[in-house]
Legacy VTK file of the C-alpha trace (Angstrom):
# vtk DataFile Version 3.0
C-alpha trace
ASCII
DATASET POLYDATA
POINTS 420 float
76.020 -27.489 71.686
76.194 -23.899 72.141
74.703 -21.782 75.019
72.638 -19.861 72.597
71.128 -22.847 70.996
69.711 -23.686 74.408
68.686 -20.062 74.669
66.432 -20.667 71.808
64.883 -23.858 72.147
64.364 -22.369 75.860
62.551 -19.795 74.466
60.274 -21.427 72.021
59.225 -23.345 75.469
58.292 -19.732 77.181
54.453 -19.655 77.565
52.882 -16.953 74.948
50.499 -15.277 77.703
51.023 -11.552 76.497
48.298 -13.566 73.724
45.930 -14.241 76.015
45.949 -10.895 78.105
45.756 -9.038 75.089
41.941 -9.298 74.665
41.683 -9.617 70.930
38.281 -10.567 70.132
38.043 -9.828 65.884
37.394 -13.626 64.361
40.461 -12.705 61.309
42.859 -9.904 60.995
44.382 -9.976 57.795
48.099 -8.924 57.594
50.687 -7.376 54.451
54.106 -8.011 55.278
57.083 -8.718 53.137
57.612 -11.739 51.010
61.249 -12.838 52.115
61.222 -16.486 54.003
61.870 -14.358 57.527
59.544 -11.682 58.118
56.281 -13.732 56.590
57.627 -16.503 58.415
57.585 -15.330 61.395
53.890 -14.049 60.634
53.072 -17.210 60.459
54.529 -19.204 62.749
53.311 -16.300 65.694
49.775 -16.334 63.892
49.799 -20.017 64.617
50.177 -19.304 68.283
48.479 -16.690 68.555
45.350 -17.811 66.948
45.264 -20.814 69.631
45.532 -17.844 72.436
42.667 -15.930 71.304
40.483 -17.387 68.956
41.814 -14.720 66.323
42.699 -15.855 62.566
45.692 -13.836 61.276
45.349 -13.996 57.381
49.541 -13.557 56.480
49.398 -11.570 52.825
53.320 -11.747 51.757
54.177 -9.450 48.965
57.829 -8.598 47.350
59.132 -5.429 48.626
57.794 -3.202 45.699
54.453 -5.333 45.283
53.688 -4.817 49.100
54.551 -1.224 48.987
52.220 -0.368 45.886
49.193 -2.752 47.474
49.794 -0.867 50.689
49.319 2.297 49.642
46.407 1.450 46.817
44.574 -0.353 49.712
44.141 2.571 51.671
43.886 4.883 48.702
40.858 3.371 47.336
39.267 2.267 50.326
39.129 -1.666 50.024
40.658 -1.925 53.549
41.178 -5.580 53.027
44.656 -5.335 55.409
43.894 -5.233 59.149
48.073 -4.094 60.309
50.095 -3.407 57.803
53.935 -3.496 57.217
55.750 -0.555 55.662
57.822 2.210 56.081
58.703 6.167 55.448
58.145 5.831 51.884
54.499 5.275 52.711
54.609 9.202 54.138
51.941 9.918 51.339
49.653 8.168 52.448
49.983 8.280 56.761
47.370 10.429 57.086
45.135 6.946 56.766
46.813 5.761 59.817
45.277 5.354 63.249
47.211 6.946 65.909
48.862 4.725 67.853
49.725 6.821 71.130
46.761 5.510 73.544
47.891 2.145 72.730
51.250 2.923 73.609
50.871 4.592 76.641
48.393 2.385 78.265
51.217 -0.585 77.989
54.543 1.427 78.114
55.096 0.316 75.022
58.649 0.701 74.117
60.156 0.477 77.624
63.245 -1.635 76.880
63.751 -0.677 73.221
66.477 0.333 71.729
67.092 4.416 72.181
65.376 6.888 70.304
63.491 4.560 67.723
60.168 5.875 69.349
60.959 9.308 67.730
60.647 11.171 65.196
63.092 10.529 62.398
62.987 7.150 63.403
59.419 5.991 63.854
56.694 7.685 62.205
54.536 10.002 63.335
51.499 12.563 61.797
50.888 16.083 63.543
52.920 14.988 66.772
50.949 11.701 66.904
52.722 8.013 66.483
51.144 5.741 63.628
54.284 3.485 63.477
55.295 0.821 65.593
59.058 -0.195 65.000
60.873 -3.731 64.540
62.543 -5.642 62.209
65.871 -3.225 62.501
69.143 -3.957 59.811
71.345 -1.017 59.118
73.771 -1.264 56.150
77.005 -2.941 56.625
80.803 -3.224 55.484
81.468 -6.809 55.421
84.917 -7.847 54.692
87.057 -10.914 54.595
89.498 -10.804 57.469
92.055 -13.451 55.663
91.709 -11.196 52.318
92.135 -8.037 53.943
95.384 -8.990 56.309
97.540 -9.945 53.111
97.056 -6.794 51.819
97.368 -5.487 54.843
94.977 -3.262 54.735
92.835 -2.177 58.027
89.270 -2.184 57.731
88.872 1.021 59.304
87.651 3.450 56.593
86.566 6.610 57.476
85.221 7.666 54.211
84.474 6.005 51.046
87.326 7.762 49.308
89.695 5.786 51.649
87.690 2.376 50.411
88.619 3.585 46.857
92.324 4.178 47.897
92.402 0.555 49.299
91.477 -1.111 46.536
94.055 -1.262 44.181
95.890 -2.962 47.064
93.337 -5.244 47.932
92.403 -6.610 44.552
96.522 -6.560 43.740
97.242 -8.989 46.881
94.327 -11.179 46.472
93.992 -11.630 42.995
89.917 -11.027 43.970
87.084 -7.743 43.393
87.920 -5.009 45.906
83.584 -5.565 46.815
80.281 -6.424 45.811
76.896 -5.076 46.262
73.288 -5.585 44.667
73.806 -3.229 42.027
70.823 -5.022 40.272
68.814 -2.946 42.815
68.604 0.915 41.778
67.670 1.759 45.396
70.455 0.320 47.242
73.205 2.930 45.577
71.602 5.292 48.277
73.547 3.200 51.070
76.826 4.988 50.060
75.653 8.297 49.542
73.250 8.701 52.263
76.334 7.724 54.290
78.900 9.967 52.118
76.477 13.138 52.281
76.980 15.144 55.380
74.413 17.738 54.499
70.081 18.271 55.079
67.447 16.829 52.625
64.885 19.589 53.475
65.319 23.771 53.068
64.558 25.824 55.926
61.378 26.748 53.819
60.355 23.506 53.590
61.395 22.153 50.199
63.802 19.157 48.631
67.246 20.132 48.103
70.457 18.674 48.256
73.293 21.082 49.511
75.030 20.978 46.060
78.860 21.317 47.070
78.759 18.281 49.416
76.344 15.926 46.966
78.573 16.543 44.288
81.736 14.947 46.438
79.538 12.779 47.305
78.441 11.239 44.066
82.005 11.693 42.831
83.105 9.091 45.213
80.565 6.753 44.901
81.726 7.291 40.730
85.502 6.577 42.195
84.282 3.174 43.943
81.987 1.866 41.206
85.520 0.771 39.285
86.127 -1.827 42.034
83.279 -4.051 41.290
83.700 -7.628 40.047
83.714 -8.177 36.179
80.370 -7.810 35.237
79.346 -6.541 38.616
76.894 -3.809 38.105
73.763 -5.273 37.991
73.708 -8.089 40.727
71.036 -9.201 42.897
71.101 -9.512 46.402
72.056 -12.882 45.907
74.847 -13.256 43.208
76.874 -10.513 45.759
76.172 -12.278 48.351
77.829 -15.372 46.676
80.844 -13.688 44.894
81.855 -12.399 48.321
81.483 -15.722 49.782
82.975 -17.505 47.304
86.068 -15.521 47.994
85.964 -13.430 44.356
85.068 -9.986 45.981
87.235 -9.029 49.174
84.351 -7.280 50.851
80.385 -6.769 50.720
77.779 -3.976 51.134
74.645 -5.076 51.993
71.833 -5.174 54.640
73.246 -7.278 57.274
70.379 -9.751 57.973
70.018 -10.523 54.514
73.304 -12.897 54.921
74.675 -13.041 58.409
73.464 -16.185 58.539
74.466 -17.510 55.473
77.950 -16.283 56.531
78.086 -18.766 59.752
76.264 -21.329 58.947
78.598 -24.628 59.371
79.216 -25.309 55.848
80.230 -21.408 54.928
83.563 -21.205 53.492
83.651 -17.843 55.179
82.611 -19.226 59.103
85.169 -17.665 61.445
86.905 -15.910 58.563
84.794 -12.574 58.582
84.195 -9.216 60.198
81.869 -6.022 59.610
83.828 -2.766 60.111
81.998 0.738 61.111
80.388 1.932 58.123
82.159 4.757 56.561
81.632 8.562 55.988
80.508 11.655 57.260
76.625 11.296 56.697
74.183 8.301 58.165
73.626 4.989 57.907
71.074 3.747 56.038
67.782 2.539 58.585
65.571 -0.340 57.621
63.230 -0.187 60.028
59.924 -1.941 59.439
56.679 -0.657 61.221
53.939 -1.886 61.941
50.562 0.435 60.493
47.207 -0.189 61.606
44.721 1.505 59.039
41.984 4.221 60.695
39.399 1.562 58.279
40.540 -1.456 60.806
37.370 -2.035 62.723
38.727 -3.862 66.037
42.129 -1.808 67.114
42.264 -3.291 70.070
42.544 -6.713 68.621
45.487 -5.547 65.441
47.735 -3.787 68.534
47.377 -6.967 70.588
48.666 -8.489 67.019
51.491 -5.687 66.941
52.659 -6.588 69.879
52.674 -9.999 69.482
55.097 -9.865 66.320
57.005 -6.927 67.316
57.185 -7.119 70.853
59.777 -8.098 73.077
58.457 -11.941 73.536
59.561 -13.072 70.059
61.976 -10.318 69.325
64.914 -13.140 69.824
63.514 -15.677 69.010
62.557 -14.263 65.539
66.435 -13.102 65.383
67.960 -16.195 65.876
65.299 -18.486 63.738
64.274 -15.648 61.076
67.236 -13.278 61.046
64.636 -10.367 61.588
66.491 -7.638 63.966
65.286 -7.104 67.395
64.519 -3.489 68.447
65.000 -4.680 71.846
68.430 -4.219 73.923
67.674 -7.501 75.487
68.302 -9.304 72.610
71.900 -7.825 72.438
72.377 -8.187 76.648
72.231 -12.436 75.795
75.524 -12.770 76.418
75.655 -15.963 74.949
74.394 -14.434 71.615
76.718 -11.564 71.994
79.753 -14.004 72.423
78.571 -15.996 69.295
78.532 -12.993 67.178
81.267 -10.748 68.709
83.081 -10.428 64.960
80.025 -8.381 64.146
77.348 -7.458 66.651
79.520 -3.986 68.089
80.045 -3.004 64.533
75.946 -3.997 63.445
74.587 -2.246 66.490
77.032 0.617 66.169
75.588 1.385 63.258
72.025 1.002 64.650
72.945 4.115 66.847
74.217 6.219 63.411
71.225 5.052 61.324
68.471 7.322 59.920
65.788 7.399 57.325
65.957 9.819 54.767
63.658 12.404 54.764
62.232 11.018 51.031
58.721 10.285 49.777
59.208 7.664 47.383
58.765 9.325 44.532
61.710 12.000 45.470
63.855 8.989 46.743
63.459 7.074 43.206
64.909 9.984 41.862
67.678 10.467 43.965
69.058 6.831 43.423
68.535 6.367 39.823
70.405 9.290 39.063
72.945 8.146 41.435
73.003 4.870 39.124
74.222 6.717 36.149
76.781 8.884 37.900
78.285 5.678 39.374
78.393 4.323 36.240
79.702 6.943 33.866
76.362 7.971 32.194
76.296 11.096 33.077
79.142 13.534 35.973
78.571 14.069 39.805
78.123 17.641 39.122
75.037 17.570 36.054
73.643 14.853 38.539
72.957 16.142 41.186
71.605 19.588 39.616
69.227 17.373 37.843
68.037 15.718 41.354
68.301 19.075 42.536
65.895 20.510 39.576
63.406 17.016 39.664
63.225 17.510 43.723
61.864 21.340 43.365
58.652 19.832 42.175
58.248 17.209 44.434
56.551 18.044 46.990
57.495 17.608 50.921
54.689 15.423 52.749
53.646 16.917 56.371
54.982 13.497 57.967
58.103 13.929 56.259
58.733 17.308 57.379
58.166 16.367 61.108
60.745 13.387 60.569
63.514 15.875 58.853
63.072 18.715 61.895
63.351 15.823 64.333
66.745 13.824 62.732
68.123 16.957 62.003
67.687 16.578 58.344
66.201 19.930 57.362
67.984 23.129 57.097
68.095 25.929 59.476
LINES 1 421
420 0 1 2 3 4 5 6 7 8 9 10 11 12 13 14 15 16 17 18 19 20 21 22 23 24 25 26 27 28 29 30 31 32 33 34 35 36 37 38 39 40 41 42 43 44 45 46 47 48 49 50 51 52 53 54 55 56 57 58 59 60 61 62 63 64 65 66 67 68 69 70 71 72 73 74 75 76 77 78 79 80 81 82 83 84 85 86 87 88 89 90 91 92 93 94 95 96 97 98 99 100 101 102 103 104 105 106 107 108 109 110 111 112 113 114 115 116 117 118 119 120 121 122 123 124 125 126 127 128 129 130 131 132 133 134 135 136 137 138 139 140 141 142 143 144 145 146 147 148 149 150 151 152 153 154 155 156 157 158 159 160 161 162 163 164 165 166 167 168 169 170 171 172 173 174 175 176 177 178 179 180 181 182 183 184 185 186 187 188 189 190 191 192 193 194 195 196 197 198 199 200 201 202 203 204 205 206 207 208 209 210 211 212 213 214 215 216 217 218 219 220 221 222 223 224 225 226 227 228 229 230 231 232 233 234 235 236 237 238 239 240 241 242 243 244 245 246 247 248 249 250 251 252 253 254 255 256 257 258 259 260 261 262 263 264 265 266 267 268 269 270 271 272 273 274 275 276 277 278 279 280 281 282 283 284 285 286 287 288 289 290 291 292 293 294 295 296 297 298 299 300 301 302 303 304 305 306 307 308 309 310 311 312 313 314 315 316 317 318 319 320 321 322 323 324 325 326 327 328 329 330 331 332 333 334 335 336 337 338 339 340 341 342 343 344 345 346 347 348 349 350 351 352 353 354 355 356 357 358 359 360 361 362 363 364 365 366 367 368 369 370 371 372 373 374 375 376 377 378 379 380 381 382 383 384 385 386 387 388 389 390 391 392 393 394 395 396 397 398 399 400 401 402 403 404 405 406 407 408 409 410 411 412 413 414 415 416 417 418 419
């Protein structure tokens, strides 16, 4: 039995009193959160407990990822306020200004003493005229997973420092090991941005305030991502999450891009083919790595606030942070989490690379609509619809009429994403 095992069945014997200090007193709160087996899991197994703390119902409604995203936003656009807290993201930035400050809240508890640095800013977490409405947790950055066994008979390091050197690899890689150089949910448009949000080195946002892509560096960009797309498995352009998943554990693709938590587990569970046998290397290129950050919302129509923070806190606080990491996979914000050191022992072959990358990551500066652009086109430059170059003018040309929310704005100025 390992250390960390006891860890956790220590910790779901901890005593939930932050419940009963918090002082909720609403009879229901009613929840949107992602549809995914972790993070509406953990809804309601915390709802559970803290219903029996203080008397207060939490309704969990579990959406897919585009499903909650639309509801979300038509919710507060046409005033049904049937969600109490809501779960979401930057590409809500349309609609924050329905948001209740957060900043009281926060300050009255020292909220965020012990989290992990910076992702109480701008950039990060999300703010409205200077003012927090977001309340992080549920961090994943995306990851280079790779087959240590695969990768030492070609003998090929998995240090890349730019995707270009991936592409240079992988005629050796898929030569020695008779395998895919990678896999990675193509069958989802949005996750081409992983590579190029990493690739691009340049701003999102003119100095006047406007979409653009510095053209130059997008167009290398998109040319490498073009370059890389050739190394897929046969028939390996429109996978989900799961069919990559399972050609790279199967042993058919010699390494994986993907979100992290979506298969860690997977990886080490006892009857993996690939326990022990795997690593995750620093993600490459000169831009950042993709953020998924989940907040927590709580809509200005929520009638008891004091009852949906004590409910933010009690799913994204530090209590259940581990607890929620090692039974749910959801990623703690919290650097206590990492300081276990008999968690950090049991996942040495990828924790320094995972939270590495948790220091690197951003969100892009992107309303959805402007970010639905940027990776479909991306889609057909990768594969051969249309060049790197006539690509990105087109985002380019799409992005001039899109406008910049205010939110957005504050979040480029503060990750450094908008031009001088």
């Amino acid at each position: 039995m390992s250390r960390s095992h006891g860890f956790s069945r220590a910790l779901l014997a901890a005593p939930l009193v932050t419940f009963a200090l918090a002082g909720a007193s609403a009879d229901e709160l009613n929840f949107s959160v992602m549809e995914s087996g972790t993070y509406d899991a953990a809804a309601r197994q915390i709802g559970d407990e803290f219903e029996a703390a203080t008397g207060t119902k939490v309704v969990v409604s579990a959406f897919p990822w585009a499903v909650l995203r639309q509801n979300n936003t038509t919710d507060l656009i046409s005033g049904t306020n049937q969600y109490d807290v809501m779960s979401g993201g930057y590409y809500l930035a349309d609609v924050y200004s329905y948001f209740a400050p957060m900043d009281d809240f926060i300050a009255a508890d020292n909220y965020g003493d012990g989290m992990i640095d910076n992702l109480m800013k701008p950039g990060r977490s999300e703010f409205v005229d200077g003012k927090q409405i977001g309340i992080p947790y549920g961090i994943d950055a995306f990851g280079l997973l790779y087959n240590t066994e695969m990768l030492e008979k070609a003998g090929v390091s998995p240090d890349f420092a730019t995707w270009a050197d991936v592409a240079a690899a992988c005629p050796k890689i898929e030569e020695a090991t008779g395998a895919a150089c990678f896999s990675h949910p193509t069958g989802n448009p949005e996750q081409i941005g992983s590579f190029f949000l990493s690739s691009y080195p340049g701003t999102y946002v003119t100095a006047d305030g406007t979409y653009a892509l510095d053209e130059a560096a997008a167009v290398k960009a998109a040319e490498e991502l073009a370059a890389l797309w050739q190394y897929l498995p046969e028939k390996g352009t429109a996978m989900t999450f799961d069919e990559a998943h399972q050609v790279f554990i199967d042993g058919d693709a010699a390494m994986l891009v993907t979100w992290p938590s979506f298969v860690t587990k997977q990886l080490d569970a006892e009857d993996s083919p690939l326990k022990g046998k795997w690593g995750m290397a620093t993600f490459p290129g000169e831009g950042f790595t993709w953020l998924s950050l989940w907040q927590l919302f709580v809509p200005e129509s929520t009638e008891d606030k004091d009852a949906a923070w004590a409910w933010a806190k009690a799913y994204a606080g530090p209590e259940n942070a581990t607890r929620n990491l090692v039974e749910h996979n959801i990623g703690s914000v919290w650097k206590a989490t990492y300081e276990d050191e008999a968690l950090a022992a049991e996942r040495a072959h990828f924790w320094p690379a995972l939270t590495a990358g948790f220091a690197r990551a951003k969100n892009p500066p992107l309303s959805g609509e402007a970010q639905d652009f940027l990776t479909n086109t991306l889609q057909d430059v990768a594969n051969g619809r249309t060049s790197a170059a006539d690509g990105i003018a087109s985002i380019n040309a799409a992005w001039a009429n899109i406008p910049v929310p205010s939110a957005m704005l504050e979040a480029a100025k503060g990750s450094g994403l908008q031009a001088e």
